[in-house]
N, C-alpha and C positions, 0 to 999 in steps of 0.2 A: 867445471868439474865438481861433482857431487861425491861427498862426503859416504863412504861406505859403510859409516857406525849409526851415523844419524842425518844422513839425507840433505845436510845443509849446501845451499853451491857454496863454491867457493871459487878463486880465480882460477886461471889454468896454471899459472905459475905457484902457488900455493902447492907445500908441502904437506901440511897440518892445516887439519880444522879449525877455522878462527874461531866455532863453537865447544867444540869438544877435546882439540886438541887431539884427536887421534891423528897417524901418520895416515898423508894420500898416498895411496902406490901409484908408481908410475915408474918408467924404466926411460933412462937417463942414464948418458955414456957419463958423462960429468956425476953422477952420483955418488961415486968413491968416499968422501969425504962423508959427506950424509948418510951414508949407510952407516959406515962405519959409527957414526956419534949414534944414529939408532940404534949399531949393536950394543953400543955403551949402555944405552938409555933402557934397553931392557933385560942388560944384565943385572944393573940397579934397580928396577924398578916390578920385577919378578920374571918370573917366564915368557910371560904371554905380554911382556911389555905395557902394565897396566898403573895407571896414575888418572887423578883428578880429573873427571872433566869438566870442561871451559876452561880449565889454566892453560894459564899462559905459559908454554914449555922452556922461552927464551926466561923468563923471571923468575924459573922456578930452578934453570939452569939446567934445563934438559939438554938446552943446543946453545950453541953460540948465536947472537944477534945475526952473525954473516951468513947463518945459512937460512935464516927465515927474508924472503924479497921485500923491500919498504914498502909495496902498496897492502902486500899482506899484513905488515905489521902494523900501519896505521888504520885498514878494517877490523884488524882486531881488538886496537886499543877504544877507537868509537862504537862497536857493541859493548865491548867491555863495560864500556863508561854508561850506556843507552841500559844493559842488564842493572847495573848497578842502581841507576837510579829510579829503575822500574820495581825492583825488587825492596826501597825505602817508600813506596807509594801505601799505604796502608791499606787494610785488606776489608776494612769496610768502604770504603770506595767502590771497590770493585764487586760489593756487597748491593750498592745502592745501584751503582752503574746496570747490573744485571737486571732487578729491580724496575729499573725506569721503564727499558727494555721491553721486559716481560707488560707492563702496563700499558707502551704506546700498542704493543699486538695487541691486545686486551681489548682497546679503547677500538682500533681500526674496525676489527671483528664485530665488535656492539652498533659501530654506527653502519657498517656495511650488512650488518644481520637484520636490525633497525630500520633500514630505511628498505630493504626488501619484504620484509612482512608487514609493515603498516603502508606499504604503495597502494595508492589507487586502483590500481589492476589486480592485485591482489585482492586487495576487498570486496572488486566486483568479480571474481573466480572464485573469492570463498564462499561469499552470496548467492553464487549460483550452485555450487554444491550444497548448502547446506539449504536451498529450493527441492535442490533433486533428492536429499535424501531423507527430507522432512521433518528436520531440525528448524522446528517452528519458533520455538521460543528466541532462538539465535538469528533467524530471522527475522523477528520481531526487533532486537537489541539491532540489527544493523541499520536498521529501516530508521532510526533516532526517535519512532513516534512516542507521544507519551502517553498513556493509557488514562483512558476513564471510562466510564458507565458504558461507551458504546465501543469503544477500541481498547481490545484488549488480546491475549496471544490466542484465543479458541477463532476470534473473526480473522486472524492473521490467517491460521492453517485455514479457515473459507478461500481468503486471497489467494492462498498457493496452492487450491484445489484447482483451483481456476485455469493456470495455469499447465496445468497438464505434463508434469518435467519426471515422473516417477518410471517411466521406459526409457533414461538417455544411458547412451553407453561413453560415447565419448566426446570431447567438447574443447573447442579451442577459443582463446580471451585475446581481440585483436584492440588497440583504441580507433573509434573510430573518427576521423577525423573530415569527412565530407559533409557537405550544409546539406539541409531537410529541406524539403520540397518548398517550404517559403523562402530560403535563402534560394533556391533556382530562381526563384519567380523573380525576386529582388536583384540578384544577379542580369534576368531578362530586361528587365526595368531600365536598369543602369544602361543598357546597350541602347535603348531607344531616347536615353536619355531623360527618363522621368523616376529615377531612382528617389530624388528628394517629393517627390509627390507620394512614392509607395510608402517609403521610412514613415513621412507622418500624417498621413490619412489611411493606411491600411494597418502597418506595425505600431501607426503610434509612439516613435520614436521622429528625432528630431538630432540632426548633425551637432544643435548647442545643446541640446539638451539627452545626451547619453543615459541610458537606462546601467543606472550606478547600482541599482537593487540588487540583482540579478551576483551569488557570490562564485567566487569563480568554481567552477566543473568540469566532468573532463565524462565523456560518452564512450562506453565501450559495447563494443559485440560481439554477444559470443554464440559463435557457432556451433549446434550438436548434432547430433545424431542418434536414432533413435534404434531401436533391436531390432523393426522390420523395414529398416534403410531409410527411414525418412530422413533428410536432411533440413532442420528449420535452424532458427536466430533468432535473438530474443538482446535489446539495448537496456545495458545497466547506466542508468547516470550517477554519478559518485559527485557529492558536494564537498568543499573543504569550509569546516563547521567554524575553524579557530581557534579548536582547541590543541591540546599536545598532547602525544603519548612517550610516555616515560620521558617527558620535561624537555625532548629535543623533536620531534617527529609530530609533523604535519596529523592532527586527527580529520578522516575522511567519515562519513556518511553515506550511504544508498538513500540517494532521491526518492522520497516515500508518494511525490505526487503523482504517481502512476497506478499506485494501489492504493485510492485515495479519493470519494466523493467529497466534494464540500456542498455544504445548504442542504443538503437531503431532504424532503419532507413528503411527513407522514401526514394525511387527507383521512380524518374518519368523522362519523354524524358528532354534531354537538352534544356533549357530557359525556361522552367517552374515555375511557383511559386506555395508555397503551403502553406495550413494553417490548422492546427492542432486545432480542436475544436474552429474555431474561428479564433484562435490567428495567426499571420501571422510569419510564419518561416522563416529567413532574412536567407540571403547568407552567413551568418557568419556560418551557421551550415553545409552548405556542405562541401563533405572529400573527397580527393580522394584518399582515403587510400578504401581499399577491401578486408583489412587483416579480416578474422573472419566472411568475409561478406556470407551469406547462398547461395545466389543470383548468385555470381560471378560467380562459376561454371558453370553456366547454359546458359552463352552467350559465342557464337564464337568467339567473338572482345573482347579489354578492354572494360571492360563497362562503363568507363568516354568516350568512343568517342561519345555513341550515347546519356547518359543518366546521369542523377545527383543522386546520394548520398549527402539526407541530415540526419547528425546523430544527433538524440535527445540525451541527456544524459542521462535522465530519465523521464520517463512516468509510467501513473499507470494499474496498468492491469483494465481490462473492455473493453467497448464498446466506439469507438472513431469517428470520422466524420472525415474525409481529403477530402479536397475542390482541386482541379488542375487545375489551369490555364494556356494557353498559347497561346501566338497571333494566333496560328492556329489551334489549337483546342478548342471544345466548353468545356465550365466547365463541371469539371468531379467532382463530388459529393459519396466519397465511405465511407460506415458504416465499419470500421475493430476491429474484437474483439481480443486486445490483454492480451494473455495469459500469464504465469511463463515461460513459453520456447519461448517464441516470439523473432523472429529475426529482422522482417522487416515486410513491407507493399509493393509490387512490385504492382508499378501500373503505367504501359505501355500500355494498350489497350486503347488508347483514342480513342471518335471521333471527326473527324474534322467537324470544325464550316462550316457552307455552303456556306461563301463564299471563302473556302480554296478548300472544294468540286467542287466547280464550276470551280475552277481556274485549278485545278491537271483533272477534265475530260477536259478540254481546252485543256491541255496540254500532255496528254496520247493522244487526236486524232491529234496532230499537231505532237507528234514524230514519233507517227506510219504512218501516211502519209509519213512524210520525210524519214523514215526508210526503207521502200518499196519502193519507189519511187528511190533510194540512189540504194540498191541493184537490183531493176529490171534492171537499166542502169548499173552495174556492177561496180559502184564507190566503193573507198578502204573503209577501215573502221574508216580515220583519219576523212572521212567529216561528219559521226557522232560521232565521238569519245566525243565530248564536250558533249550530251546528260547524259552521264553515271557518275557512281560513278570516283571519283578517287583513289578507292582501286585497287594496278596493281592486285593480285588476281581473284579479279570479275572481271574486267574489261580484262582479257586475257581471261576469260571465255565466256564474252560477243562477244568479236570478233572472237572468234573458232565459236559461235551459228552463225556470221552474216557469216561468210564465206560459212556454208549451205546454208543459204538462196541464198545469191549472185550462190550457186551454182544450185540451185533450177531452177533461173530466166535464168541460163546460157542454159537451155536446149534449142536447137534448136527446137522441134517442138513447143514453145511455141513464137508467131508472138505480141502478144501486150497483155499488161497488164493492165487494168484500173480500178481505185477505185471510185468505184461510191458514196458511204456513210461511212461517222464511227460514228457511237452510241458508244454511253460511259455510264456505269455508276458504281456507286458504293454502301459497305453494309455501310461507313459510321465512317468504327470501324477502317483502316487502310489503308495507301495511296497507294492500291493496286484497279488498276483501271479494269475494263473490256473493252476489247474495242470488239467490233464486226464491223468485216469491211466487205461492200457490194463490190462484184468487179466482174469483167468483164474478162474471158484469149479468146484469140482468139489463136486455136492452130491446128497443122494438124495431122489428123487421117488418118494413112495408115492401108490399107488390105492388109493382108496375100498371097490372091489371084490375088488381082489387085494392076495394077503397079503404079495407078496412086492417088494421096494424096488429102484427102478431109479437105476444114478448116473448124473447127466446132467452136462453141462458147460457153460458158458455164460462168453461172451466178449464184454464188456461196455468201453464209457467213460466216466466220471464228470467233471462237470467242476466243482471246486470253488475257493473263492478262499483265499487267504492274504494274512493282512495284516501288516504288517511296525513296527515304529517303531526310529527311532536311541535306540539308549541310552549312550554313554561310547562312541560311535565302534562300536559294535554295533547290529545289526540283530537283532531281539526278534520274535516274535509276539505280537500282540494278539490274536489268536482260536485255535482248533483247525484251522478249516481244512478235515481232515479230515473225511467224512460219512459215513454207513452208505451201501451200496453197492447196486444191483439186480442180482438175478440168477432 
């Protein structure tokens, strides 16, 4: 039975509220007596029958003891006693109490808010949004790389050109948790039974010797879509670095080796300088070391004799700008896109500046004069010998070619030799001159039939190449150049 002033139950035999002491109504042949002491009770007590509530009606001598039932009057003496000693509790308790309360929500909220914005999956969803929407510099901050002379946030936004994510519309972050195509192979392995042959002659791992480097991470993929339906994915690997945020939560990182060459190197001629997006690449970075180098193969010499290796450490993938200077060639300005498999940048085709041009056709018609001149009179090959490289090599090849010539001019019906002109010139891109020489042979022509020998003259141009290399700031020939002549 519930209490019609203030809600409280009460038993079914209960007259009055053990709380408020208001009367229950109820209708009871036996009530006579009860009634009546209620009439008493609110003759006394005003019209509307109104007294104290929670008194106690039998102690205040509303009713007699006999008409309140014992189980109701011992409920009401143990709340009674339960109010009393609740209401001696002091009120900053219940001050604190709320307080604590209010602090464990508090606390819940932080670490449940906490541990969903600093998740893994999180970082790699916000990572990819802020790809797609070219928030570069934040990009750069998730990526953990540290910036110098060649990484920095301009080669970042190169990286996330790259990438192509500025058409996505919509995009979902699942983790991924299936092995790459080396875990199949190693899996295949394991079935035929040669699993520990794969681990440590192919991976390189070993069953006692676990690869501990490696710190733990976690792959996820996320799938987008694009505004004209294309459907691709793209795998973020998130590292966990060690550190904390806000002194409780795991701090993660985006695995930067994906957008990330290591050893780069730059191939330009010897005395060169160079400068990487700008930035100017000191002598400290050149190697002459060629171990791994892609390039090496590809040259007949060492290639420190003619040319520099300078190795980056690391560069980011993209589009990059390399500047080449050198006192004799004009700047060389080249766009290079590099990729995940990128080895190097080989960039030897320079051209020279024009007063280097000027100088090497000077000097391609001043050899080739003396060259000719040297051989029509039949002189050895010591008195140009200084002209040429000093690789014995080439240079024994050079004098086999001039001993032709000298053998050319040794022809006796050939009576005088003379060079009228030499034009010179060049494409620009390599110290490989042309030279075209005008010349005169005064020589006798005999018949078959008659005894007697005619001199004729003949007025001829040849046009032959000279090649040229830097040596100690000199310019050498690599070949002779010169050729036997027609006439």
């Amino acid at each position: 039975m519930y209490c019609q002033e203030c809600g409280t139950k009460n038993i079914d035999e209960a007259k009055f509220c053990a709380r408020c002491g208001a009367p229950m109504v109820t209708v009871d042949e036996d009530f006579g007596r009860s009634a009546a002491s209620y009439e008493s009770f609110a003759g006394s007590n005003g019209a509307n029958g109104s007294y104290a509530q929670g008194a106690d009606p039998v102690e205040h001598g509303y009713f007699d003891e006999a008409d309140v039932p014992p189980s109701q009057r011992e409920q009401t003496a143990t709340e009674s006693d339960f109010l009393k000693k609740l209401s001696a509790v002091p009120k900053i308790f219940w001050g604190v109490l709320a307080a604590a309360c209010c602090l464990v929500a508090l606390i819940a909220v932080f670490f449940n808010s906490g541990k969903a914005a600093y998740s893994p999956e999180k970082l790699a969803a916000r990572y990819f949004v802020n790809l797609v929407n070219g928030n570069y510099d934040t990009v750069f901050s998730e990526l953990g790389i540290t910036s110098d002379e060649f990484i920095n946030e301009e080669s970042c936004r190169a990286y996330c050109e790259t990438l192509g994510l500025g058409d996505v519309t919509d995009y979902t972050v699942t983790e991924y948790t299936g092995g790459d195509y080396s875990d199949r192979i190693g899996d295949l392995m394991d079935e035929f039974g040669l699993g520990d042959y794969y681990d440590e002659y192919v991976e390189g791992e070993t069953e006692d010797e676990p690869d501990e480097s490696v710190s733990e991470s976690r792959i996820y993929q996320i799938s987008y879509s694009t505004s004209d339906g294309i459907m691709s994915s793209m795998y973020v690997t998130v590292n966990l670095t060690g550190g904390k945020n806000l002194l409780f939560f795991d701090k993660w990182s985006v695995d930067s080796s994906s957008a990330l060459v290591e050893n780069y190197h730059v191939i330009v001629p010897k005395g060169a300088t160079v400068t990487f997006d700008g930035a100017e690449v000191s002598a400290a970075y050149i190697t002459t070391s060629t171990d791994d180098l892609y390039y090496a193969d590809l040259m007949n010499s060492d290639l420190t004799d003619s040319y520099e290796v300078y190795l980056l450490p690391k560069v980011m993938i993209g589009d990059h700008t390399i500047t080449v200077k050198s006192g004799e060639y004009a700047e060389s300005t080249q766009t290079v896109s590099i990729s995940s498999d990128g080895d190097g940048a080989y960039i030897t085709d320079l051209s020279y500046n024009q007063e280097t041009l000027e100088s090497l056709n000077d000097l391609a018609a001043a050899n080739a004069k003396r060259i000719y001149q040297a051989a029509a009179k039949g002189a050895s090959f010591s008195t140009i010998k200084d002209l040429f490289t000093e690789d014995e090599e080439t240079l024994s090849s050079i004098e086999e070619s001039y001993g032709y010539l000298v053998s050319f001019f040794e022809d006796e019906s050939i009576k005088s030799f003379t060079i009228d002109k030499i034009n010179t010139r060049s494409d620009g891109s390599s110290a490989a001159i042309t030279v075209t020489l005008s010349y005169t042979v005064e020589y006798e022509y005999s018949y078959w039939w008659y005894s007697t020998d005619e001199v004729r003259t003949y007025e001829g141009t040849s046009d032959c190449s000279f090649s040229f290399e830097l040596s100690d700031g000199e310019f050498l020939q690599t070949s002779l150049g010169a050729q036997t002549l027609y006439y």
